[in-house]
Phi, psi and omega in degrees: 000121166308160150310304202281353235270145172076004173261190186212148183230129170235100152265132186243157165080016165265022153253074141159186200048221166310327170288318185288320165336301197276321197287332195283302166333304179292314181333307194301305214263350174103009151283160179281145170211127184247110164290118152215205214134169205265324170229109193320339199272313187276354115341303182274309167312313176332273179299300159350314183290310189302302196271009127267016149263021165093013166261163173269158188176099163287163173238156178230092182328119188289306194300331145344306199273025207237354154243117188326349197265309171295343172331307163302315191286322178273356160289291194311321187289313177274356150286293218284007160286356176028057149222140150337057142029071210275318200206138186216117197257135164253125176211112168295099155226119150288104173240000000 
């Protein structure tokens, strides 16, 4: 039994680095991890890598949320985890 179990984490910028690390991390501990980022292929590996080790894990587009026309589709997405929205890790680098 996780730290996490039943909770849901939206990390962004978790496919590489610090990010993909706390999405692997969180997994680990039994959260649902919703993924995102900027590169979908790397992105798809993330969640691949959880869920074979046996976590759950979505990927969700960043770029999505900044157009109104998908704004529903990322609301709708985060009902239908019928969980509670235990964590939202933001990790930035601009270099």
């Amino acid at each position: 039994m996780g730290r996490l179990d039943g909770k849901v984490a939206i990390v962004t910028g978790s496919t590489s680095g610090m990010g993909r690390d706390t999405a692997y991390v969180f997994a680990e501990e039994g959260a649902k991890v919703i993924i995102t980022g900027r590169n979908e292929q790397r992105a798809k590996e993330t969640v691949d890598h959880i869920k074979k080790k046996g976590g759950e894990a979505s990927y969700f587009s960043p770029i999505l949320l900044t157009d109104h026309h998908w704004t529903g589709l990322w609301m709708k997405l985060l009902k239908n985890t019928e969980r509670l929205i235990y964590y939202l890790i933001t990790l930035v680098c601009l270099a």
